[in-house]
Backbone as a chain_set.jsonl record, in Angstrom:
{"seq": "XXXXXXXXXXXXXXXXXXXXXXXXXXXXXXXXXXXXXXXXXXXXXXXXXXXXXXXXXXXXXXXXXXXXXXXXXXXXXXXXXXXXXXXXXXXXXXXXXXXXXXXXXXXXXXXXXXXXXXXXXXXXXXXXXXXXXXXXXXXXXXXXXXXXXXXXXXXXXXXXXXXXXXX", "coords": {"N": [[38.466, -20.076, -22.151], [37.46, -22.241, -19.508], [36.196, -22.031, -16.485], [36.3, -23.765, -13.329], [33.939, -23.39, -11.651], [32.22, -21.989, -13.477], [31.525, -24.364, -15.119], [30.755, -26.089, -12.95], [28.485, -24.562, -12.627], [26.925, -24.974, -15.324], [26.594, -27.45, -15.037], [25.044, -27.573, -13.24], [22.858, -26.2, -13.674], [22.039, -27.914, -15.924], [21.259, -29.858, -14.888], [19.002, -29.611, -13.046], [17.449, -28.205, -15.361], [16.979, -30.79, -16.448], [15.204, -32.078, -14.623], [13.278, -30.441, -13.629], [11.815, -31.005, -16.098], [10.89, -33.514, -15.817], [10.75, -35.745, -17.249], [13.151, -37.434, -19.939], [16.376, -37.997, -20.724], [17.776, -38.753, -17.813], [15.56, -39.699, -16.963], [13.968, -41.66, -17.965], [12.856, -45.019, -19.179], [14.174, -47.917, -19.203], [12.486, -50.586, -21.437], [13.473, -52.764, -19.98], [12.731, -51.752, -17.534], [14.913, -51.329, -16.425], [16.572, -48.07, -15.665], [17.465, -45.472, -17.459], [21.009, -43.827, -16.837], [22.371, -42.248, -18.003], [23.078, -38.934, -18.673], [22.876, -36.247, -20.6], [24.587, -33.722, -21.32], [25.592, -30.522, -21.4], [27.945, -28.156, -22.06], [28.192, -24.794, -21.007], [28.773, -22.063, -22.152], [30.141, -18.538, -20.729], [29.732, -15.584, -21.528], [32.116, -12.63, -21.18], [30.683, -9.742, -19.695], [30.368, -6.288, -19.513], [28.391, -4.626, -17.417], [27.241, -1.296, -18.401], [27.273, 1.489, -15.57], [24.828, 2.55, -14.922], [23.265, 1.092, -15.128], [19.601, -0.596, -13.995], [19.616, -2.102, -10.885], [17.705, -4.996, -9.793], [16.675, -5.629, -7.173], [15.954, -2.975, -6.459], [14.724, -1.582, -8.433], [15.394, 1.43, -9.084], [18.036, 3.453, -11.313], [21.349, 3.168, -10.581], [21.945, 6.33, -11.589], [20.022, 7.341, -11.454], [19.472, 7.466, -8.464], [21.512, 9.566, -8.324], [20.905, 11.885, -10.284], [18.841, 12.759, -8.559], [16.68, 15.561, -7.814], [18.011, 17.989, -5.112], [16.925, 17.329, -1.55], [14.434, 18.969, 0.319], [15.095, 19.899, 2.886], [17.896, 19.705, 3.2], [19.538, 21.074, 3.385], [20.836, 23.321, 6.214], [20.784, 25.647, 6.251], [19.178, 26.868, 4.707], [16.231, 29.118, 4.058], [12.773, 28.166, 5.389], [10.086, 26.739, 3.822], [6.998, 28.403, 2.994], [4.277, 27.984, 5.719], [1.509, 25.885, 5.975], [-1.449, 26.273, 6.713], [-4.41, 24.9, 7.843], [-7.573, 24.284, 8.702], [-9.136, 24.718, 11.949], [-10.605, 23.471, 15.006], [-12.805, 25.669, 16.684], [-13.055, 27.99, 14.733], [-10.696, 28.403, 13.757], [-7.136, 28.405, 12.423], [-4.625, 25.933, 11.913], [-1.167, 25.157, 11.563], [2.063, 23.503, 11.366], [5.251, 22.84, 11.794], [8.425, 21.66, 11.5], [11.869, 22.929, 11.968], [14.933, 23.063, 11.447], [17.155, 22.103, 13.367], [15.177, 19.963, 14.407], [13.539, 20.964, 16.299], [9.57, 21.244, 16.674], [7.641, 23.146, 15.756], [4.429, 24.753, 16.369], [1.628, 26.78, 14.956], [-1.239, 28.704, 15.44], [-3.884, 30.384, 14.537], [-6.187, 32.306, 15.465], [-9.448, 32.875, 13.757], [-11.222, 36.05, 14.39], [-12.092, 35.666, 17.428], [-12.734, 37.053, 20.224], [-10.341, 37.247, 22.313], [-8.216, 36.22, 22.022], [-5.405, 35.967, 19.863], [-3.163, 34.762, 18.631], [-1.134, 31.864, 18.711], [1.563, 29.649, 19.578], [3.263, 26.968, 19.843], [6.962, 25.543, 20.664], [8.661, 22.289, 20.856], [10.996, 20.574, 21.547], [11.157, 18.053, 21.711], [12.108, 17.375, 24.44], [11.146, 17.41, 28.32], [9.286, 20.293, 28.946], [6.675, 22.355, 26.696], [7.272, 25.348, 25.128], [5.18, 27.799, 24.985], [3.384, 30.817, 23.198], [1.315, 33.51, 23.693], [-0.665, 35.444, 22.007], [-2.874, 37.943, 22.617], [-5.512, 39.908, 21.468], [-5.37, 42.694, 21.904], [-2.633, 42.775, 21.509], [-0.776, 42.265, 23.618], [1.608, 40.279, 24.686], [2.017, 36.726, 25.937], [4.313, 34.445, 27.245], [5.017, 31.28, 28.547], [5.768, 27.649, 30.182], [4.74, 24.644, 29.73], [3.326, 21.415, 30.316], [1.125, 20.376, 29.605], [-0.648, 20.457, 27.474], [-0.977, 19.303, 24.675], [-1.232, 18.825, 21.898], [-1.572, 21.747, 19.802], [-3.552, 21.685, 18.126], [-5.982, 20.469, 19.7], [-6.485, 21.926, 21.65], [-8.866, 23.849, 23.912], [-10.265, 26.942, 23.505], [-10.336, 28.267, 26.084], [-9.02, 26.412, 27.98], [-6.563, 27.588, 26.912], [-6.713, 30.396, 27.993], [-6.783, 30.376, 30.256], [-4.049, 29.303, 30.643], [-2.548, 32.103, 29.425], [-3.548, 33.767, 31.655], [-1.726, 33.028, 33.98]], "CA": [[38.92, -20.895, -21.057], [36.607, -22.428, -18.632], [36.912, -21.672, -14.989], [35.713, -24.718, -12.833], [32.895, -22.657, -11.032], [31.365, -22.019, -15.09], [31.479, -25.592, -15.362], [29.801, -26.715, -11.888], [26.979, -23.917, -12.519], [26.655, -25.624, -16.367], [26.129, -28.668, -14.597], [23.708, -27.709, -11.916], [21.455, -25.792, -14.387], [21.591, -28.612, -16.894], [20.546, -31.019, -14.098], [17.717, -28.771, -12.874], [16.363, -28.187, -16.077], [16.127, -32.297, -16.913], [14.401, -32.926, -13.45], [11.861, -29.767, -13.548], [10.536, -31.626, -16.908], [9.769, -34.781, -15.78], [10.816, -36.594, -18.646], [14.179, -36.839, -20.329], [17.051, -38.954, -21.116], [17.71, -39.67, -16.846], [14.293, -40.398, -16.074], [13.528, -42.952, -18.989], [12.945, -45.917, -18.617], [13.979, -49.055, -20.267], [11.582, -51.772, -21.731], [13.298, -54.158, -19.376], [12.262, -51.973, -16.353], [15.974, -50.654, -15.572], [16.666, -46.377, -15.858], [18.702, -44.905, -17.997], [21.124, -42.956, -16.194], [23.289, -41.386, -19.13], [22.68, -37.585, -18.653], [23.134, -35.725, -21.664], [25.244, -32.461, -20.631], [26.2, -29.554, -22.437], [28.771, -27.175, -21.669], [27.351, -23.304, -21.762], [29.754, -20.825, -22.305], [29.42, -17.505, -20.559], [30.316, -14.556, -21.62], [32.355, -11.229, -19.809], [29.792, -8.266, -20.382], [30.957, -5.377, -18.992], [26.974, -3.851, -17.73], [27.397, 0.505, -17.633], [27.081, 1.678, -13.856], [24.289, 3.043, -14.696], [22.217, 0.12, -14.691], [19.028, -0.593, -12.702], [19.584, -3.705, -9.582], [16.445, -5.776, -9.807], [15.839, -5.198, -6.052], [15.549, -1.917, -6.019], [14.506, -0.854, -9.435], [15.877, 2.587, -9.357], [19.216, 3.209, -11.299], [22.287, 4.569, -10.456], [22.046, 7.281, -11.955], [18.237, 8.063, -11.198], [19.473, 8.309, -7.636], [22.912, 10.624, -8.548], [20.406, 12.797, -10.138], [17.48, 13.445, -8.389], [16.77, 17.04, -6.635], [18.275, 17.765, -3.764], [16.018, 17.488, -0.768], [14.611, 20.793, 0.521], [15.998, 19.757, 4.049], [19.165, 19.2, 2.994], [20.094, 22.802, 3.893], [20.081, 23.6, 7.545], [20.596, 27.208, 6.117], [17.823, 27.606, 3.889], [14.441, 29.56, 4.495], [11.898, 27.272, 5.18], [8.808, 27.503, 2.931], [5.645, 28.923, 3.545], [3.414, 27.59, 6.519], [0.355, 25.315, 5.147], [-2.618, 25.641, 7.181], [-5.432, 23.456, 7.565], [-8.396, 24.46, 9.384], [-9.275, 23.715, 13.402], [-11.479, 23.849, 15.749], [-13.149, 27.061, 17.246], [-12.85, 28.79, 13.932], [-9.089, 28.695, 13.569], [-6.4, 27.653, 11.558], [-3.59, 25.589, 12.432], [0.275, 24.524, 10.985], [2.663, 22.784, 11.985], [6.584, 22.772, 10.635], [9.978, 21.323, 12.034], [12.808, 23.073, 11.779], [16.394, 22.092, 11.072], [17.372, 21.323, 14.123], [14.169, 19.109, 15.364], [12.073, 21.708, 16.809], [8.446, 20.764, 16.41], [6.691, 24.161, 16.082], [2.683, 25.123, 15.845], [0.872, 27.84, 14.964], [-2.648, 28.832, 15.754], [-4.405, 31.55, 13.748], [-7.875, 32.346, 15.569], [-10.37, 34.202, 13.16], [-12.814, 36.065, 15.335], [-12.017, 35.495, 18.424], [-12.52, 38.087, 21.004], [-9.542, 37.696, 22.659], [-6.735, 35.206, 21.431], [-4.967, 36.19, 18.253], [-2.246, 33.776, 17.855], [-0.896, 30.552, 20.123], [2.717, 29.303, 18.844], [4.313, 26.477, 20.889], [7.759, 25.165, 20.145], [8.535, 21.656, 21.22], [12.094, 19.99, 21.36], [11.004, 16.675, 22.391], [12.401, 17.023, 25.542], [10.534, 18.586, 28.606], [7.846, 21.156, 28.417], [6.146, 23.248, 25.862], [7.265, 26.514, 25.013], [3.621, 28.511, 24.553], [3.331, 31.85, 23.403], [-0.153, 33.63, 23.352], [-0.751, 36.873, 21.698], [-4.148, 38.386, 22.732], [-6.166, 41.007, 20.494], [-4.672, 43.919, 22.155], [-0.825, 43.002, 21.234], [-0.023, 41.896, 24.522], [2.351, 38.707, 24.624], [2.11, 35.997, 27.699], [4.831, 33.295, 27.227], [5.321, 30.157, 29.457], [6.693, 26.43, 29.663], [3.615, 23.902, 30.438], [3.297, 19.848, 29.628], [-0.876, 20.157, 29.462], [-0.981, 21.017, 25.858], [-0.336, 17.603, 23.991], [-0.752, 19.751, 20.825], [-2.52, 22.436, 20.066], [-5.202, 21.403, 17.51], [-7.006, 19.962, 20.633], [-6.651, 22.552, 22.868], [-9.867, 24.809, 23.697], [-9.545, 28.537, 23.842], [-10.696, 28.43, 27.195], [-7.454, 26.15, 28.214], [-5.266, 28.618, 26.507], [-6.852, 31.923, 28.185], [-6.142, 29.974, 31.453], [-2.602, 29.65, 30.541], [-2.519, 33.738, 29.553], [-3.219, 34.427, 32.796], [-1.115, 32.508, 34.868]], "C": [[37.761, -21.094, -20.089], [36.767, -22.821, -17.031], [36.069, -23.237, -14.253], [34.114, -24.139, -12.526], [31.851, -22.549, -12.399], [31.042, -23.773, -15.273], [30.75, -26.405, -14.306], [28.011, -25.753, -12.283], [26.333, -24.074, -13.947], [25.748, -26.683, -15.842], [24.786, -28.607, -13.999], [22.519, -27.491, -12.715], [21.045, -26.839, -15.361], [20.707, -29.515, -16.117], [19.138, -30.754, -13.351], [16.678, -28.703, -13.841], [15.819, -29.933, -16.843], [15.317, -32.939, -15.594], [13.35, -31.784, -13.547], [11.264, -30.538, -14.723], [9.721, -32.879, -16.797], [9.997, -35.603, -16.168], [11.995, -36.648, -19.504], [15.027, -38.603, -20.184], [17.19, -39.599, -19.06], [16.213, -40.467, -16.149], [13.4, -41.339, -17.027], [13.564, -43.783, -18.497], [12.784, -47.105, -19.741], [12.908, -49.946, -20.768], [11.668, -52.906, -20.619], [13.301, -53.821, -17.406], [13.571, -50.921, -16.222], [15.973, -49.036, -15.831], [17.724, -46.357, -16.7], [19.35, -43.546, -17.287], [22.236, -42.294, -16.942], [22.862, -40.251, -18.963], [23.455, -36.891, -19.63], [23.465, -34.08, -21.244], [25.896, -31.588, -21.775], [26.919, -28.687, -21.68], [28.526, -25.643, -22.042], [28.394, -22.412, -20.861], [29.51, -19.37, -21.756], [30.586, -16.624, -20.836], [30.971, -13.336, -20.747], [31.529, -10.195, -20.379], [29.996, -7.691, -19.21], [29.58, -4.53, -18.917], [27.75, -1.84, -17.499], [26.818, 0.289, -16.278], [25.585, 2.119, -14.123], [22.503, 1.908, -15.063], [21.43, -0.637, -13.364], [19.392, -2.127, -12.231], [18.244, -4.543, -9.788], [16.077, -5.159, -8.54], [15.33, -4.348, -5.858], [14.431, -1.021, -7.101], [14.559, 0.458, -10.029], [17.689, 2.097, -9.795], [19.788, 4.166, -10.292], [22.46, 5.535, -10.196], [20.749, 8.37, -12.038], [18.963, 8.401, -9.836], [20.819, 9.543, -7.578], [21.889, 11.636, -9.125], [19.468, 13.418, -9.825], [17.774, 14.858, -7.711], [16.818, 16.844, -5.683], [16.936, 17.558, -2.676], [15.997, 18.753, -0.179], [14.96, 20.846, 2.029], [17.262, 19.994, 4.089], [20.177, 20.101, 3.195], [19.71, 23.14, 5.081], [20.126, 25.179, 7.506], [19.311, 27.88, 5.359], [16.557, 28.091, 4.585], [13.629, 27.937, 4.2], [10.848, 27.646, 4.474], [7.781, 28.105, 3.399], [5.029, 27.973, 4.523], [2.442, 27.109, 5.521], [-0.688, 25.453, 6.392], [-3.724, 24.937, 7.172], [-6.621, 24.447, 8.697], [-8.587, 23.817, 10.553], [-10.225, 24.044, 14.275], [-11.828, 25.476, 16.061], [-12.242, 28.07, 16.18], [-11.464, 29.722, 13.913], [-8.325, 28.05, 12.389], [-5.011, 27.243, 12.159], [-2.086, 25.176, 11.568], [1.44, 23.873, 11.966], [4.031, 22.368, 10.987], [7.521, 21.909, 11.884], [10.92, 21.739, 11.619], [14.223, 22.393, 11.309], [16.9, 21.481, 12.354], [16.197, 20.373, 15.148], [13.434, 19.858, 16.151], [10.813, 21.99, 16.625], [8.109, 22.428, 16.772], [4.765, 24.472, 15.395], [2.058, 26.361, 16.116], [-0.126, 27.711, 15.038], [-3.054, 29.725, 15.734], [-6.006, 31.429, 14.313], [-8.786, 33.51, 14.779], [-11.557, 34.274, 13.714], [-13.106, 36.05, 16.603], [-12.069, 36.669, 19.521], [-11.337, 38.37, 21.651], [-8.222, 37.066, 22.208], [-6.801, 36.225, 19.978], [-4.322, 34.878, 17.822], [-1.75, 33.064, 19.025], [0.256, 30.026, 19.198], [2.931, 28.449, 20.373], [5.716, 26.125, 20.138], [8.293, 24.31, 21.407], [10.248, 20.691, 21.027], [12.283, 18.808, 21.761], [11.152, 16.0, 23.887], [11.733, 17.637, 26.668], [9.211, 19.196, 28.28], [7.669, 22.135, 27.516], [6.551, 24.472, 25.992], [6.002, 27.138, 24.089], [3.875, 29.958, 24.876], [2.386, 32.637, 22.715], [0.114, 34.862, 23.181], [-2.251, 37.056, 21.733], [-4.121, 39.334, 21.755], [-5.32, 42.068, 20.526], [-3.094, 44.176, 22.11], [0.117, 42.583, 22.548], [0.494, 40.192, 24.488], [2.599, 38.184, 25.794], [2.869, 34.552, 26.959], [5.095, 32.263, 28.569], [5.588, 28.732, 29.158], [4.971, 25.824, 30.517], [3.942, 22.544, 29.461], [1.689, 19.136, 29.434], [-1.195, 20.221, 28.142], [-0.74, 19.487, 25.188], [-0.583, 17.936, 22.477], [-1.792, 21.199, 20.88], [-3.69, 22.641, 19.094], [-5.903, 21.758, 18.022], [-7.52, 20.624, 21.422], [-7.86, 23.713, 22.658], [-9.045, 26.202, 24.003], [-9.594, 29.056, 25.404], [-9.06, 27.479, 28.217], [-6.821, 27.065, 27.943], [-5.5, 29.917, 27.196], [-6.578, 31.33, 29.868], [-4.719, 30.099, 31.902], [-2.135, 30.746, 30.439], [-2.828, 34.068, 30.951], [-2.494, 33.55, 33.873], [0.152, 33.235, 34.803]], "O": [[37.072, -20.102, -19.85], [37.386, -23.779, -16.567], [35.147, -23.68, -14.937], [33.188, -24.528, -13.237], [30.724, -23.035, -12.302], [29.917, -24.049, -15.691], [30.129, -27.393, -14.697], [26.858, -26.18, -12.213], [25.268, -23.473, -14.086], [24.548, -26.827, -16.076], [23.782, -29.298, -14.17], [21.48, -28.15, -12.667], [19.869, -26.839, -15.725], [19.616, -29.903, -16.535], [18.318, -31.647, -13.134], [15.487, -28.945, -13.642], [14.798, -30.213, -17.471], [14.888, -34.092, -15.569], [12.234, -32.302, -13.547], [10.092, -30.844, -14.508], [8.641, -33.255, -17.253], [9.551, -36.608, -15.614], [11.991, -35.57, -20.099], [14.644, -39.714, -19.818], [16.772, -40.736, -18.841], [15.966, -41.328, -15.304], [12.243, -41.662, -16.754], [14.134, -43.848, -17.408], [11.957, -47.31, -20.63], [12.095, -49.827, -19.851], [10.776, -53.678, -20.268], [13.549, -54.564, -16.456], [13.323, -49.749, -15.937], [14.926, -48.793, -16.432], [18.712, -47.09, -16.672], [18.725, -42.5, -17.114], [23.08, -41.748, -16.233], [21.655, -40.397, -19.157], [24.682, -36.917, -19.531], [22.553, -33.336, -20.885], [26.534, -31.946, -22.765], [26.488, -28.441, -20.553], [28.637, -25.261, -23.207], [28.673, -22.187, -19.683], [28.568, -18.832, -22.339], [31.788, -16.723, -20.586], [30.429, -13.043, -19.681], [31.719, -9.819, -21.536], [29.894, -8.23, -18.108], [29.309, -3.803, -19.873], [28.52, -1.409, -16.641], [26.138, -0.657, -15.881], [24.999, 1.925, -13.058], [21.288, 2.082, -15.152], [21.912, -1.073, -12.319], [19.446, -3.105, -12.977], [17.88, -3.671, -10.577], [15.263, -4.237, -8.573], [14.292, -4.377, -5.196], [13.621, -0.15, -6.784], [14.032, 0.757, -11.101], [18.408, 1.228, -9.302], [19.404, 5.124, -9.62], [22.921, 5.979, -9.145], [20.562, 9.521, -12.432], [19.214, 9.603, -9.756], [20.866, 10.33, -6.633], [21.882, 12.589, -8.346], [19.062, 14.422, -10.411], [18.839, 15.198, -7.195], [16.185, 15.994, -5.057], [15.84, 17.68, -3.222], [16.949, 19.525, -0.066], [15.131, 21.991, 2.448], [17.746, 20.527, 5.087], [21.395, 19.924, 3.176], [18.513, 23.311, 5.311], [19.675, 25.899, 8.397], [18.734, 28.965, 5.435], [15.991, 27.517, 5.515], [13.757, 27.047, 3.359], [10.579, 28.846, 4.424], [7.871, 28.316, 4.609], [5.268, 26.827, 4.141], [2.368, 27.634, 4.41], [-0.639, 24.472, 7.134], [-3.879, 24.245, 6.166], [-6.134, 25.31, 9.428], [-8.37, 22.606, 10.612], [-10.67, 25.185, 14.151], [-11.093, 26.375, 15.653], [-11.221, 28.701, 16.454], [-11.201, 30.922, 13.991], [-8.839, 27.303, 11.556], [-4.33, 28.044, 12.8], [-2.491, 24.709, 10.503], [1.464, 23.882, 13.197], [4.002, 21.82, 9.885], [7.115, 21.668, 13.021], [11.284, 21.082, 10.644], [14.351, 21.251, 10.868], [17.058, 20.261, 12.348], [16.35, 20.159, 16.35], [12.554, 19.266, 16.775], [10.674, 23.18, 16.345], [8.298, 22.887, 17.898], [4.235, 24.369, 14.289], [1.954, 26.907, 17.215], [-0.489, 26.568, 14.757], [-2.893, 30.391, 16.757], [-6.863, 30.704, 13.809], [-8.836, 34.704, 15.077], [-12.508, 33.494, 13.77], [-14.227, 36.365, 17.004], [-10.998, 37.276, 19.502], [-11.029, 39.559, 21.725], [-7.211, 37.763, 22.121], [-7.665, 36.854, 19.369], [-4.735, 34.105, 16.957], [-1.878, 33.504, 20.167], [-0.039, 29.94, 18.006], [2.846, 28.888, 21.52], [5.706, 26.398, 18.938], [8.458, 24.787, 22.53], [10.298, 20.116, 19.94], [13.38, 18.408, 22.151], [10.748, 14.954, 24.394], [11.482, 18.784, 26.296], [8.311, 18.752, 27.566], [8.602, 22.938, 27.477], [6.238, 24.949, 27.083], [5.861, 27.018, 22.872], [4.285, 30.446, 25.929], [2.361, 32.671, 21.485], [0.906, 35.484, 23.889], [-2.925, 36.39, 20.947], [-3.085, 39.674, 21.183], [-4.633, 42.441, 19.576], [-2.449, 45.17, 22.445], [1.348, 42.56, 22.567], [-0.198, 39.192, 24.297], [3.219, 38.784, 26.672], [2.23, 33.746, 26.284], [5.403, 32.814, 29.626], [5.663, 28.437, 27.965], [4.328, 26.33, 31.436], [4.516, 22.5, 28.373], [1.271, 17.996, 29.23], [-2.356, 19.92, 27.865], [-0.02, 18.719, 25.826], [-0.007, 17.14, 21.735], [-2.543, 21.546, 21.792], [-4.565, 23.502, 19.188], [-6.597, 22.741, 17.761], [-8.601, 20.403, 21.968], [-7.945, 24.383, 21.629], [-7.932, 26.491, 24.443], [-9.003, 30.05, 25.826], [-8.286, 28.077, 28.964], [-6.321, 27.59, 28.938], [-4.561, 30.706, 27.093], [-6.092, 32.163, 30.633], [-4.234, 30.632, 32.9], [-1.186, 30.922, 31.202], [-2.033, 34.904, 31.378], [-3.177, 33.572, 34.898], [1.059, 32.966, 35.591]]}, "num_chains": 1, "name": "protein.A"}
């Protein structure tokens, strides 16, 4: 049975593909000058194909079923341990990291090797407000405080930070 809609989109494509060529039974042309405007039409049958779900969209080019099974994300748990710290190397013969928690708390560490008096510099940053900084000198003593001078602590010299320890 042929639904109207099968039968207009017969039409359109037949009429598309005799004007992209150029050349064809409407765009002839008689000997005595006039057009022939007989358009030679076929009726194209479409089939119901039933595709599996698990076929890929063009737009996206992932299926389905690629995204139903990929691995979870390691976020995706606001209970889970977070992984190991990655450091990277930083200025004044340190090392630095930098994680986010589950709930959006930007935290950084700062590992000084060598340093006479810093050991370690942790802020933790909740977007809102000021810096929570907390400096552990050589000798084990801990000086925490809230400051908005830090803008991370890559940047910051050790000489900034031993300012902040004693305040």
């Amino acid at each position: 049975m042929r639904t109207p809609g099968a039968v207009c989109l017969a039409l359109a494509v037949a009429g598309a593909i005799g004007c992209s060529r150029g050349a064809g039974p409407a765009n002839a042309t008689a000997s005595n000058g006039a057009t022939n405007a007989a358009v030679a039409t076929r009726t194209v049958e479409t089939a119901n194909i039933d595709l599996p779900p698990g076929e890929p969209r063009p737009s996206s080019g992932r299926s389905t079923l690629d995204r139903v099974n990929r691995p979870p994300r390691p976020d995706a748990d606001p209970n889970a341990t977070p992984g190991p710290l990655q450091f990277i190397t930083a200025p004044e013969n340190s090392r630095i990291a930098v994680s986010m928690d589950a709930s959006g708390v930007i935290r950084e560490v700062r590992i000084f090797d060598g340093h006479p008096k810093l050991d370690r510099v942790e802020t933790a940053w909740d977007g809102k407000g000021a810096k929570d900084v907390t400096i552990t000198l050589r000798g084990g003593k801990r000086v925490r405080t809230k400051t908005n001078r830090l803008p991370d602590l890559a940047s910051a010299t050790t000489t900034s930070l031993l300012e902040l320890a004693r305040q």
